[in-house]
C-alpha positions as CSV (number, residue, x, y, z in Angstrom):
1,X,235.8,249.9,75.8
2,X,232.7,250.3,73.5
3,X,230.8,254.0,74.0
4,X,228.7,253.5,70.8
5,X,229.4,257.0,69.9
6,X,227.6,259.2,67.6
7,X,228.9,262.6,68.3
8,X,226.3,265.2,66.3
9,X,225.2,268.0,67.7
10,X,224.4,267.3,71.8
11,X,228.6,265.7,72.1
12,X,230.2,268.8,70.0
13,X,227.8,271.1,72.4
14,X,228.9,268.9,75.6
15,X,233.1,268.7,74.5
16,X,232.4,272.5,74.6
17,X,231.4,272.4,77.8
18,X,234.0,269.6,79.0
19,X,236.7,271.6,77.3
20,X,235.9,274.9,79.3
21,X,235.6,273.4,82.2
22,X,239.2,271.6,81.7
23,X,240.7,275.0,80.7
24,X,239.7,276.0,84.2
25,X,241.8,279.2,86.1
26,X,244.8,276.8,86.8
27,X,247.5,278.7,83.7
28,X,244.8,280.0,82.1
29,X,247.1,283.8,82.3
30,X,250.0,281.9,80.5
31,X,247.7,280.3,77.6
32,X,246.1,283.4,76.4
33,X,247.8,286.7,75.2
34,X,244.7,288.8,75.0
35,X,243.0,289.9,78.1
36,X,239.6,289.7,76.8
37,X,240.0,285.7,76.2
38,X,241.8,285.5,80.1
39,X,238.5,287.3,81.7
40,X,236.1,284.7,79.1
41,X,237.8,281.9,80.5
42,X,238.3,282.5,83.5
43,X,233.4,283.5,83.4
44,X,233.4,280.1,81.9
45,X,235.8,278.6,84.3
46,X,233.4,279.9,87.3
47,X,230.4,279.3,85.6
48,X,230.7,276.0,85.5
49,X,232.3,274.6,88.3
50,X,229.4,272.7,89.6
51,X,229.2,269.9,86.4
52,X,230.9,267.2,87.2
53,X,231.5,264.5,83.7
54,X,232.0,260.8,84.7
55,X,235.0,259.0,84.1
56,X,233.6,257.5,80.8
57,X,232.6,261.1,80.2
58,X,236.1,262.5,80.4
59,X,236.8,259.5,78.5
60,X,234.6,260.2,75.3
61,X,235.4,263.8,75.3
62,X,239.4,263.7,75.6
63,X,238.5,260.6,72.5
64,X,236.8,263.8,71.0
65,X,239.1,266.9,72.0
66,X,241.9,264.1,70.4
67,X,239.7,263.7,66.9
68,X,239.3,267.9,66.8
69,X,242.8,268.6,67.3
70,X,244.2,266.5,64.5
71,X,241.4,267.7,62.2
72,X,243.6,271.2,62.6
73,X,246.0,269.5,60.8
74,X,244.1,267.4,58.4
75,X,241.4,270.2,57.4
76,X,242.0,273.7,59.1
77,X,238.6,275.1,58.0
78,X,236.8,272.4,59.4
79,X,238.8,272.5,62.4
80,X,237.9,276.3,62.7
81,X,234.2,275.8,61.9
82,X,234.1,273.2,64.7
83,X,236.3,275.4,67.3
84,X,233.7,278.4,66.4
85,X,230.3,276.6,66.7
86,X,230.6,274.6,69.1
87,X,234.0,276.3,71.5
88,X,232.6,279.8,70.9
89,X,228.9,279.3,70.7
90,X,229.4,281.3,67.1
91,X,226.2,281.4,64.8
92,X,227.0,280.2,61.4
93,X,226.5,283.5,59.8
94,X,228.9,285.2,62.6
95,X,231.5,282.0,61.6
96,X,230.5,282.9,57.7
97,X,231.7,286.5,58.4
98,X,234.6,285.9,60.1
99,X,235.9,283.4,57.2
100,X,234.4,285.4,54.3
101,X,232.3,282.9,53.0
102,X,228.9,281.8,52.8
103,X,226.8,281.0,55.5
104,X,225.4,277.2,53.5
105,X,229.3,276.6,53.2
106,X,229.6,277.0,56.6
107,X,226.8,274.4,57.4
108,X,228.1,272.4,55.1
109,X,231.3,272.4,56.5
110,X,230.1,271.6,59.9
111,X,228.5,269.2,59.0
112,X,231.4,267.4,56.9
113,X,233.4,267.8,60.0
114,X,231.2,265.9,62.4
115,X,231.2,263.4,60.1
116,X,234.6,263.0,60.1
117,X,234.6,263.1,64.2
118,X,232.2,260.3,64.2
119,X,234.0,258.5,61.7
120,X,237.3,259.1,63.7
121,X,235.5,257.7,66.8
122,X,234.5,254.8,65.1
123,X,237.6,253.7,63.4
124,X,239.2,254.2,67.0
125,X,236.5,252.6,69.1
126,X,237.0,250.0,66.5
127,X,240.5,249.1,67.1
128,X,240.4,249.8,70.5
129,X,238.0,246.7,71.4
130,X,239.2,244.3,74.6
């Protein structure tokens, strides 16, 4: 399968959306410990029932969900960086904050990490050619 992936802005922005929909109300109690994350979820959850992703859709973005969760072990800040733009619709200075540093590291950080998304993606689409 080829999907001729660049992942930037608009694919972080849609796995956001992919992801929230996935994490819909079915265990949502049993994942989260705080109950202002269950009542999020469960707003995002409802919110956006109606968008439907294709099977090539679902495809890419479990390809991208895959590349974000072993950057958590490969890089944790970038991991975070992503998780907060993108997952939590964070501003870089609110991300810049909440990691105590400064808000150009931050961009620089996120944008170091889509890199390495993309380049995940390509090594993987890559290998991965009938």
């Amino acid at each position: 399968m080829s999907t001729n992936v660049c992942t930037g802005d608009y694919y972080l922005v849609q796995w956001a959306r992919w992801l929230n929909i996935n994490n819909s109300l079915d265990g949502i109690i049993q994942k989260y410990q705080s109950c202002a994350e269950i009542i999020y979820r469960m707003n995002v959850a409802q919110s956006n029932i109606d968008i439907d992703f294709s099977e090539k859709e679902n495809e890419l973005y479990e390809k991208i969900d895959k590349a974000i969760n072993l950057l958590m072990f490969r890089n944790r800040t970038m991991y975070d960086v992503i998780v907060f733009c993108y997952r939590d619709k964070m501003k870089s200075s609110q991300v810049a904050e909440k990691l105590k540093r400064g808000e150009t590291y931050v961009k620089s950080v996120k944008k170091e990490a889509a890199s390495w998304i993309d380049g995940y993606l390509s090594h993987d689409e890559f290998f991965n050619v009938a």
